[in-house]
N, CA, C and O atoms as a Tinker XYZ file with bonds, in Angstrom:
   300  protein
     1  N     -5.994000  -44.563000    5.502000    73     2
     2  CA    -4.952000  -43.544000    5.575000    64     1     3
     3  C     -5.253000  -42.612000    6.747000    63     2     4     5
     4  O     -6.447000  -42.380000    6.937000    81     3
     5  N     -4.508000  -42.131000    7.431000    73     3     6
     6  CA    -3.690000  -41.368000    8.636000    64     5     7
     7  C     -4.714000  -40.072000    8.164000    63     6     8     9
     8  O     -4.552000  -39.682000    7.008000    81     7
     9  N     -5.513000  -39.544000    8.798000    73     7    10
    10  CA    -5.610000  -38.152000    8.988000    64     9    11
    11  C     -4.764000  -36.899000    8.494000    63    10    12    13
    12  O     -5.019000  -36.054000    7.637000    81    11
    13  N     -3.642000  -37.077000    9.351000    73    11    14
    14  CA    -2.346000  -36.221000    9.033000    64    13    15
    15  C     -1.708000  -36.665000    7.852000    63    14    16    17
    16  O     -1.381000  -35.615000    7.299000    81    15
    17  N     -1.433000  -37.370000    7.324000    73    15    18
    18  CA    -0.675000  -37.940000    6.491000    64    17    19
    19  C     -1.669000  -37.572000    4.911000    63    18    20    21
    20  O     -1.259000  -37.067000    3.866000    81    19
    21  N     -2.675000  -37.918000    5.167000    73    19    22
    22  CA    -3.514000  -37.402000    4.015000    64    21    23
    23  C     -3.252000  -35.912000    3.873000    63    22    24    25
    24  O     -2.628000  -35.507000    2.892000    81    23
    25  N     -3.667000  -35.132000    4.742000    73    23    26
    26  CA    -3.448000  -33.820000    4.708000    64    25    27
    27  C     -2.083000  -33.186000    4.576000    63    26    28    29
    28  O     -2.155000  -32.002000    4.244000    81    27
    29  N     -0.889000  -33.638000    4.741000    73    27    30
    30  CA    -0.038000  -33.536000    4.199000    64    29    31
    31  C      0.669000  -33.690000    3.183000    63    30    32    33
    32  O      1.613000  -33.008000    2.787000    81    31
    33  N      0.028000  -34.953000    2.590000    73    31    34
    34  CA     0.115000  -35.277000    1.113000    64    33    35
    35  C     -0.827000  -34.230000    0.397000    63    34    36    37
    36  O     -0.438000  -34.024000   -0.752000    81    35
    37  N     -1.529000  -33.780000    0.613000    73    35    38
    38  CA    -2.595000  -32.389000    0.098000    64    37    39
    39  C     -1.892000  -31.290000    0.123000    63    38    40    41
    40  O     -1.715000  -30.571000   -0.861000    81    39
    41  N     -1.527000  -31.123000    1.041000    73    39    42
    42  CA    -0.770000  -29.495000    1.324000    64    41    43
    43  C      0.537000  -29.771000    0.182000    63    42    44    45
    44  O      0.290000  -29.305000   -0.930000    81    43
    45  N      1.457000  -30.245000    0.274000    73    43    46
    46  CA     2.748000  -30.720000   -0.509000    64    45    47
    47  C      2.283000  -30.676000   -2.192000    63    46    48    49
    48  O      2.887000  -30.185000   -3.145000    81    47
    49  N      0.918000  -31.420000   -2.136000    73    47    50
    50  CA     0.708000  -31.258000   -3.824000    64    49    51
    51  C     -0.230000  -30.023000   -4.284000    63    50    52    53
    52  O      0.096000  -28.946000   -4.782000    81    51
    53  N     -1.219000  -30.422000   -4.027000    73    51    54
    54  CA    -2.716000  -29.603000   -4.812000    64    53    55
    55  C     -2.543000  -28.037000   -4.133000    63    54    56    57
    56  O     -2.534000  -27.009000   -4.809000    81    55
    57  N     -2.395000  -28.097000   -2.474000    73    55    58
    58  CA    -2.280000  -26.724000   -2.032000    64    57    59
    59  C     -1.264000  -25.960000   -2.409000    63    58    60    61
    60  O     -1.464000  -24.746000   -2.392000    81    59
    61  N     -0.212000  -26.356000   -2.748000    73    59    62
    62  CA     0.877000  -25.755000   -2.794000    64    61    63
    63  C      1.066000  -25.414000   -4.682000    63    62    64    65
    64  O      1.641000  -24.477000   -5.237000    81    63
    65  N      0.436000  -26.418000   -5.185000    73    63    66
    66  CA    -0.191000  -25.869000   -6.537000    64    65    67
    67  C     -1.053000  -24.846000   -7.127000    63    66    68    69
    68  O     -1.153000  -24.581000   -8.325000    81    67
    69  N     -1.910000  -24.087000   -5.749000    73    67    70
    70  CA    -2.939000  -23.272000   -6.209000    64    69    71
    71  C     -2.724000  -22.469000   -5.249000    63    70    72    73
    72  O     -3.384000  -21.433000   -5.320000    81    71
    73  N     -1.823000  -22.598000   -4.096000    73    71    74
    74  CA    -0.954000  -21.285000   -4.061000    64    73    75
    75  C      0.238000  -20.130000   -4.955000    63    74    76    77
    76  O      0.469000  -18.921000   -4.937000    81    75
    77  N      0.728000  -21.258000   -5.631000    73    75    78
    78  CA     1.494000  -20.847000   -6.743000    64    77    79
    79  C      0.482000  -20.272000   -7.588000    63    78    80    81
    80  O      0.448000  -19.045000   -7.686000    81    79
    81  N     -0.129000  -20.794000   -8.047000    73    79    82
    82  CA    -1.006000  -20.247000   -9.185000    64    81    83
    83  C     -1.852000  -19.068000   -8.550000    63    82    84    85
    84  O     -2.424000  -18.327000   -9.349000    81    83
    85  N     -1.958000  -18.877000   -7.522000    73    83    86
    86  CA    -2.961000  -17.769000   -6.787000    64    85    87
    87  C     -1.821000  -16.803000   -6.612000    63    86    88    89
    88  O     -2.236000  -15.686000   -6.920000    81    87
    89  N     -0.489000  -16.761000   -6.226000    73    87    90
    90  CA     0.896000  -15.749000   -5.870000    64    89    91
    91  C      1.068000  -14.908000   -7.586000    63    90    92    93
    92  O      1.179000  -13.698000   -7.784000    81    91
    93  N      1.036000  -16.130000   -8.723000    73    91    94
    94  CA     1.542000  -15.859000  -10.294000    64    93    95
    95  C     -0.184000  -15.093000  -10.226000    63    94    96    97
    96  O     -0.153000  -13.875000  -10.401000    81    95
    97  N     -1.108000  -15.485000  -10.077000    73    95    98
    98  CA    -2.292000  -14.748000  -10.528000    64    97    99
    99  C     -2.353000  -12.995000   -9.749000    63    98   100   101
   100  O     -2.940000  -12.000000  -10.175000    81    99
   101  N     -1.764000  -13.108000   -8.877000    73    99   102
   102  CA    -1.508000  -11.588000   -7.930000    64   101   103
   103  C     -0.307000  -10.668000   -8.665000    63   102   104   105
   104  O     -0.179000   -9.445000   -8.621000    81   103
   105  N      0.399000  -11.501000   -9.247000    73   103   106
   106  CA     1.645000  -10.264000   -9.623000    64   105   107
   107  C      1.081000  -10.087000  -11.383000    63   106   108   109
   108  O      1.034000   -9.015000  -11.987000    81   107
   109  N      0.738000  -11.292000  -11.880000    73   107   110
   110  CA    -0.339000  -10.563000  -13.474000    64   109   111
   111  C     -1.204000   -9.153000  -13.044000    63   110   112   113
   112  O     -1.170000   -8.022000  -13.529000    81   111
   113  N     -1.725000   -9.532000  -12.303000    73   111   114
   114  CA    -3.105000   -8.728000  -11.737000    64   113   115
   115  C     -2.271000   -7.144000  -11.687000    63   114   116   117
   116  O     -2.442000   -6.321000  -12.587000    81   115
   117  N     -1.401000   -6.895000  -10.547000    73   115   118
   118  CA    -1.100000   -6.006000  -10.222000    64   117   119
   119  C      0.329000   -5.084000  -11.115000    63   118   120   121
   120  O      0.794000   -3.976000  -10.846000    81   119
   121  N      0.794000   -6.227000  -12.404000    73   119   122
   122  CA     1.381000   -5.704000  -13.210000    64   121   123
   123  C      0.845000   -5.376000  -14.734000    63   122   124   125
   124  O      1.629000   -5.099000  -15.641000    81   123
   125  N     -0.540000   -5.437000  -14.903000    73   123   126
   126  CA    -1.140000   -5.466000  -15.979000    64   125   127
   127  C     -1.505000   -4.552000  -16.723000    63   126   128   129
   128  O     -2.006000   -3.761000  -15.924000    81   127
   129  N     -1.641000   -3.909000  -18.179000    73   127   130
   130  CA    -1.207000   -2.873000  -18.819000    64   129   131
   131  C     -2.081000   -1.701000  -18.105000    63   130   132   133
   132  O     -1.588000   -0.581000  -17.976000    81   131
   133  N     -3.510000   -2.022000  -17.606000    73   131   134
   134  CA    -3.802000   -0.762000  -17.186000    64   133   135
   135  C     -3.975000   -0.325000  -16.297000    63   134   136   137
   136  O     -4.818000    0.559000  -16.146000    81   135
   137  N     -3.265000   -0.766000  -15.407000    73   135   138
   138  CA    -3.244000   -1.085000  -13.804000    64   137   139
   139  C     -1.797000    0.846000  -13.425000    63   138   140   141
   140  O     -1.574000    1.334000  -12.317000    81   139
   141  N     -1.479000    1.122000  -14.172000    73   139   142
   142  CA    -0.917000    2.154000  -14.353000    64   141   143
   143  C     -0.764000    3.849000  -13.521000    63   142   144   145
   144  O      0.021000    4.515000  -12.846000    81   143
   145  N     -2.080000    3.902000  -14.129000    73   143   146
   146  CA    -2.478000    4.763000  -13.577000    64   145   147
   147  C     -3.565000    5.023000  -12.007000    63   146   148   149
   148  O     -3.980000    5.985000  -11.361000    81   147
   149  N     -3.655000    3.582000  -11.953000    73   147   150
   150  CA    -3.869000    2.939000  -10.550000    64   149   151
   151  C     -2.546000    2.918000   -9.219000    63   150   152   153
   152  O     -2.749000    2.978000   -8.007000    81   151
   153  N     -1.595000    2.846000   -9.724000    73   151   154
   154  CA    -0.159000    2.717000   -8.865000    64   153   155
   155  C      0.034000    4.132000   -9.410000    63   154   156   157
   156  O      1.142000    4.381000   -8.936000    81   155
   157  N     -0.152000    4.698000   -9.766000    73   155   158
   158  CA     1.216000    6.134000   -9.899000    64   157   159
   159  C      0.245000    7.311000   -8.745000    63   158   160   161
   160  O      0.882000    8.140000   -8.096000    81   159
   161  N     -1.602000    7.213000   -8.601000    73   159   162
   162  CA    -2.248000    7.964000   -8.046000    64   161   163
   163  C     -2.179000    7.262000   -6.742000    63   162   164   165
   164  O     -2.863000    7.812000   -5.879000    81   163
   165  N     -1.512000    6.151000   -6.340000    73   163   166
   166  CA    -1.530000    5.361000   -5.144000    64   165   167
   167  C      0.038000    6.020000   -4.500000    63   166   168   169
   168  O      0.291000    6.552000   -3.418000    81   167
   169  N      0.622000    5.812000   -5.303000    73   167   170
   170  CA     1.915000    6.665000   -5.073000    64   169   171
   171  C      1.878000    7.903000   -4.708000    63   170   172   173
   172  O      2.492000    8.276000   -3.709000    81   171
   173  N      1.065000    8.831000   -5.554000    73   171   174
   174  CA     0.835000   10.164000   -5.175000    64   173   175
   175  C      0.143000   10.817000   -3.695000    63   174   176   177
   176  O      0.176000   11.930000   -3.170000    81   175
   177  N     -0.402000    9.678000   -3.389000    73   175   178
   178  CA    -1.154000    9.754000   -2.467000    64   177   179
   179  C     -0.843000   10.587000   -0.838000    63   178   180   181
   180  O     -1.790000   11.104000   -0.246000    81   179
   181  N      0.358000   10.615000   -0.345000    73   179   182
   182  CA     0.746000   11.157000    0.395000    64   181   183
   183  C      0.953000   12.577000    0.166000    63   182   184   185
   184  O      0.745000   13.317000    1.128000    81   183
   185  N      1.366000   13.150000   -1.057000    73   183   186
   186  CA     1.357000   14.305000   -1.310000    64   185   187
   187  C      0.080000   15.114000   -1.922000    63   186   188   189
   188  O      0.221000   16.097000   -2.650000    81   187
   189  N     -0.971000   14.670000   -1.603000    73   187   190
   190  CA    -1.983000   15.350000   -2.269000    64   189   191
   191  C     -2.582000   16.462000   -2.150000    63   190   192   193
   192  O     -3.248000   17.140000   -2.931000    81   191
   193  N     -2.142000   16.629000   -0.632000    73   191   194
   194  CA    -2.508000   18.231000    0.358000    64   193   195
   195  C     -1.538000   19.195000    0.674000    63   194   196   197
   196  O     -1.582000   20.158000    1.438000    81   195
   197  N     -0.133000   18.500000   -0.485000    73   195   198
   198  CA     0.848000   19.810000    0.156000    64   197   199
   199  C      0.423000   20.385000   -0.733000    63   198   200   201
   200  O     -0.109000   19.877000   -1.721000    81   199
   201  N      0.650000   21.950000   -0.447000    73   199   202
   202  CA     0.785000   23.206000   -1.380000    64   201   203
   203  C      1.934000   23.806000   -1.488000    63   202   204   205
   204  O      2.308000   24.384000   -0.468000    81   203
   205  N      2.805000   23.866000   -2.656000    73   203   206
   206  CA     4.231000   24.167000   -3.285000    64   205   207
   207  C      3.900000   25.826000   -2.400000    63   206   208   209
   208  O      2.970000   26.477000   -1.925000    81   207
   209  N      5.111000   25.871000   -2.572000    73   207   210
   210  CA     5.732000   27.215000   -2.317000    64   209   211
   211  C      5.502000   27.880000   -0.470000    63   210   212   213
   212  O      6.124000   28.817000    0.030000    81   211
   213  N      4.790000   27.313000   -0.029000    73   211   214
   214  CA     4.291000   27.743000    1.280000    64   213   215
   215  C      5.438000   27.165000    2.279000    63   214   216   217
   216  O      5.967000   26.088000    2.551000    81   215
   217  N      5.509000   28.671000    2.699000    73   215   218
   218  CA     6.810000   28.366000    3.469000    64   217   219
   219  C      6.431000   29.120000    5.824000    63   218   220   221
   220  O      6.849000   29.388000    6.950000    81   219
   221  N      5.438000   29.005000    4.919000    73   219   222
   222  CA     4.328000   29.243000    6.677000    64   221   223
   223  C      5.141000   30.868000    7.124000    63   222   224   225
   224  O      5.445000   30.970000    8.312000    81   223
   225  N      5.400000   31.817000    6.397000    73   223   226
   226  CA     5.630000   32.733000    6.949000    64   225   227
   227  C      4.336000   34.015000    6.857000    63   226   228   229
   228  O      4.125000   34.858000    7.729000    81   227
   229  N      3.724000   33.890000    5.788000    73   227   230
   230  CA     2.257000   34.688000    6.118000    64   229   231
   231  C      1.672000   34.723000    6.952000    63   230   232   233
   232  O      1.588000   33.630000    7.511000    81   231
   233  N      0.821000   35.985000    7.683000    73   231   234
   234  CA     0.302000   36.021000    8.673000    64   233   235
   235  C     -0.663000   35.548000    9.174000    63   234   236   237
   236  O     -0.937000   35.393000   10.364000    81   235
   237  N     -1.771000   35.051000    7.354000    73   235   238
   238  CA    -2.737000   34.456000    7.705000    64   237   239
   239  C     -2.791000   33.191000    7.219000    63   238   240   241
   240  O     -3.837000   32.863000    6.659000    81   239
   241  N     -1.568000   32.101000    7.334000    73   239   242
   242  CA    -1.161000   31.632000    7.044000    64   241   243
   243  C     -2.398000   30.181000    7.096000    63   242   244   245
   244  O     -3.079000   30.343000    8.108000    81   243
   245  N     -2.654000   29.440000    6.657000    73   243   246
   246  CA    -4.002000   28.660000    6.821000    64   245   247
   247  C     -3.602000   26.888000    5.769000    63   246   248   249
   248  O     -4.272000   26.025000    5.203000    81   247
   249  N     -2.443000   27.110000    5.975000    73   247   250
   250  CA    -2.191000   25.684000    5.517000    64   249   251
   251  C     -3.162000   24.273000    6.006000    63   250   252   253
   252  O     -3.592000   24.260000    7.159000    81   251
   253  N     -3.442000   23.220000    5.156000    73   251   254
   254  CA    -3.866000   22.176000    5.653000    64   253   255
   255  C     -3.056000   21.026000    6.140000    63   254   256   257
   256  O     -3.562000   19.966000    6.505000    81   255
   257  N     -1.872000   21.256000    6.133000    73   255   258
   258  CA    -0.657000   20.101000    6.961000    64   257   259
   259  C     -0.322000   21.056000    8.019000    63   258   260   261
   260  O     -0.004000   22.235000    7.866000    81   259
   261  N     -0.482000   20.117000    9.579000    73   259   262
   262  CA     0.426000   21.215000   10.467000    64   261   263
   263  C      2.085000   21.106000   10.638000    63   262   264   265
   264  O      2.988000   20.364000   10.254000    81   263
   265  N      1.954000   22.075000   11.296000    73   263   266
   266  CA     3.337000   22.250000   11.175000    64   265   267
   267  C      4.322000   21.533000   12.755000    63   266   268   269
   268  O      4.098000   21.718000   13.951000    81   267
   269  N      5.370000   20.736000   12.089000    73   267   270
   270  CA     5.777000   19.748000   13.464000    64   269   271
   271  C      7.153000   20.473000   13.480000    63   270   272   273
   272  O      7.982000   19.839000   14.133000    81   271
   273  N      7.610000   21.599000   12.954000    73   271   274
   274  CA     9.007000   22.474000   13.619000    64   273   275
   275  C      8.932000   22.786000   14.828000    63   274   276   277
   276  O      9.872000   22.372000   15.506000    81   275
   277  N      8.172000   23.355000   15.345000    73   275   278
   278  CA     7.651000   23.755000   16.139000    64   277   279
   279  C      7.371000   22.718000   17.795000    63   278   280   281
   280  O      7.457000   23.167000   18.938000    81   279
   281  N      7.018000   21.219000   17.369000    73   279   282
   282  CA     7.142000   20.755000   19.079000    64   281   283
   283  C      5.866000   20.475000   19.234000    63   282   284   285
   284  O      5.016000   20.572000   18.349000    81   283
   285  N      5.663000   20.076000   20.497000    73   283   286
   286  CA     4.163000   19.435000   20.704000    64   285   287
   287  C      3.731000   20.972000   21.046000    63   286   288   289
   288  O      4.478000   21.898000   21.362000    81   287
   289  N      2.283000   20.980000   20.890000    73   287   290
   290  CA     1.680000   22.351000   21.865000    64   289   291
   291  C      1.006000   21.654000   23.412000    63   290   292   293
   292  O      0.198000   20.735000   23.544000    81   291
   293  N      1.548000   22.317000   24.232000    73   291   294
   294  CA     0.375000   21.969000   25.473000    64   293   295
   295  C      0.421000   23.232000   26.048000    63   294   296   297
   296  O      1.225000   24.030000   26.528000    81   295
   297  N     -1.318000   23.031000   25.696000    73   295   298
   298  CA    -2.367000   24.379000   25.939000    64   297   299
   299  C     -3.209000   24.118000   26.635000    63   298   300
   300  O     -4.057000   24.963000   26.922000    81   299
C-alpha cells in the first residue's frame, strides 16, 4: 500500500474519530457543573480595576485606568 493512500485512509477513519472525541471531550470539560465560577471570574476580568462612581473630576484624582478623553499626550 501507497504511502499516501494509507495515510489517508487513517486520517478519514481513526483521526477523524479522536478528533471528534477530543472536540466532544473540550465542550464536557468546559461546560461542566463546576466549571462556573471559573467562566463568570474570566468574564469579570476586564472590569476588575474600575472604580464605580469616579468621574475624574477630583483634584487629586489617582485613578488606576487612564483616561483616553483626553487624546494622546506628547510631552
Amino acid at each position: 500500500m501507497e504511502t499516501y493512500t494509507f495515510l489517508r485512509q487513517l486520517a478519514d477513519s481513526w483521526v477523524l474519530l479522536a478528533l471528534t472525541l477530543f472536540f466532544l471531550g473540550v465542550i464536557a470539560w468546559a461546560f461542566r457543573p463546576g466549571s462556573r465560577p471559573l467562566h463568570d471570574d474570566a468574564a469579570a476580568a476586564p472590569f476588575r480595576h474600575d472604580e464605580l462612581g469616579c468621574d475624574r473630576t477630583c483634584a487629586d484624582c489617582n485613578c488606576a485606568a487612564p483616561d483616553f478623553t483626553k487624546g494622546p499626550s506628547h510631552g
